[in-house]
C-alpha positions, 0 to 999 in steps of 0.5 A: 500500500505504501510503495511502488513494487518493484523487483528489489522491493518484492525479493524482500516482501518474499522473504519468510521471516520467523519473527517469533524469537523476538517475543521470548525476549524480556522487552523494555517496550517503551524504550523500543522503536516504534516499528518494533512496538508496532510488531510486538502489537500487531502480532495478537490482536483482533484490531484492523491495523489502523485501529491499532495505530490510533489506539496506540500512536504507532505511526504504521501503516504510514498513510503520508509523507511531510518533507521538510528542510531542517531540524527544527520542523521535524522536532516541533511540527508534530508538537506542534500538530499534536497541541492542535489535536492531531497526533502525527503517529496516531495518524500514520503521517511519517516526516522527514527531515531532508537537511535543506532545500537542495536535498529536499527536492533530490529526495523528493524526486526519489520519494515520487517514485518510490512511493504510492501515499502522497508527500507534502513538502514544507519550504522556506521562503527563500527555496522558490526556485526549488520549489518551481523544480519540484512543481514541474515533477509534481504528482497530482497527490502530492502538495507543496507549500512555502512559509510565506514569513520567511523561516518555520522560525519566523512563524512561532508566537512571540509569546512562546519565544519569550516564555521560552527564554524567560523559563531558561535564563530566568537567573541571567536576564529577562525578555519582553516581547517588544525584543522579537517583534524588529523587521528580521529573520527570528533567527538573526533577532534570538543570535543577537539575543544571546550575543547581547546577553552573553548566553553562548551561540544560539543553536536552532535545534537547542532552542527547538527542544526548549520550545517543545517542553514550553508549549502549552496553549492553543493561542501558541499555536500561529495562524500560518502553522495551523494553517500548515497542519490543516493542510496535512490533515486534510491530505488524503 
C-alpha cells in the first residue's frame, strides 16, 4: 500500500521471516522503536491495523509523507500538530527531515517514485526556485507549500519565544516581547539575543527542544502553522 513494487522491493516482501524469537525476549517496550512496538502489537490482536495505530500512536501503516528542510520542523511540527489535536503517529503521517532545500527536492524526486501515499513538502521562503523544480515533477497527490514569513522560525508566537527564554535564563536576564517583534529573520533577532546577553551561540535545534517542553496553549499555536497542519490533515 505504501510503495511502488518493484523487483528489489518484492525479493524482500518474499522473504519468510520467523519473527517469533523476538517475543521470548524480556522487552523494555517503551524504550523500543516504534516499528518494533508496532510488531510486538500487531502480532495478537483482533484490531484492523489502523485501529491499532490510533489506539496506540504507532505511526504504521504510514498513510503520508511531510518533507521538510531542517531540524527544527521535524522536532516541533508534530508538537506542534499534536497541541492542535492531531497526533502525527496516531495518524500514520511519517516526516522527514531532508537537511535543506537542495536535498529536499533530490529526495523528493526519489520519494515520487518510490512511493504510492502522497508527500507534502514544507519550504522556506527563500527555496522558490526549488520549489518551481519540484512543481514541474509534481504528482497530482502530492502538495507543496512555502512559509510565506520567511523561516518555520519566523512563524512561532512571540509569546512562546519569550516564555521560552524567560523559563531558561530566568537567573541571567529577562525578555519582553517588544525584543522579537524588529523587521528580521527570528533567527538573526534570538543570535543577537544571546550575543547581547552573553548566553553562548544560539543553536536552532537547542532552542527547538526548549520550545517543545514550553508549549502549552492553543493561542501558541500561529495562524500560518495551523494553517500548515490543516493542510496535512486534510491530505488524503
Amino acid at each position: 500500500q505504501t510503495y511502488i513494487i518493484n523487483e528489489e522491493t518484492q525479493s524482500l516482501i518474499n522473504i519468510d521471516l520467523d519473527y517469533s524469537p523476538l517475543f521470548n525476549i524480556k522487552i523494555d517496550y517503551e524504550n523500543l522503536p516504534i516499528n518494533l512496538k508496532w510488531l510486538i502489537k500487531n502480532r495478537n490482536t483482533k484490531l484492523s491495523e489502523q485501529n491499532l495505530r490510533k489506539k496506540y500512536k504507532l505511526r504504521f501503516p504510514i498513510e503520508k509523507i511531510v518533507l521538510c528542510e531542517g531540524i527544527t520542523e521535524e522536532i516541533l511540527l508534530p508538537e506542534f500538530a499534536n497541541l492542535y489535536g492531531y497526533n502525527f503517529d496516531e495518524n500514520g503521517v511519517r516526516l522527514i527531515s531532508a537537511g535543506g532545500k537542495n536535498q529536499v527536492e533530490k529526495l523528493y524526486c526519489r520519494l515520487k517514485d518510490e512511493l504510492k501515499i502522497p508527500v507534502f513538502i514544507l519550504l522556506d521562503a527563500d527555496a522558490k526556485k526549488t520549489e518551481e523544480n519540484i512543481r514541474n515533477v509534481l504528482r497530482t497527490k502530492d502538495t507543496i507549500y512555502l512559509i510565506k514569513h520567511g523561516e518555520i522560525e519566523d512563524i512561532f508566537s512571540v509569546n512562546l519565544i519569550k516564555r521560552t527564554l524567560n523559563k531558561r535564563f530566568k537567573n541571567i536576564c529577562e525578555c519582553t516581547k517588544s525584543e522579537f517583534k524588529h523587521k528580521m529573520p527570528m533567527t538573526k533577532i534570538l543570535k543577537e539575543f544571546f550575543r547581547l546577553h552573553n548566553l553562548g551561540d544560539f543553536q536552532k535545534a537547542d532552542f527547538a527542544k526548549e520550545l517543545a517542553l514550553n508549549l502549552k496553549y492553543k493561542t501558541d499555536l500561529t495562524p500560518e502553522i495551523t494553517d500548515i497542519i490543516d493542510i496535512i490533515k486534510g491530505i488524503i
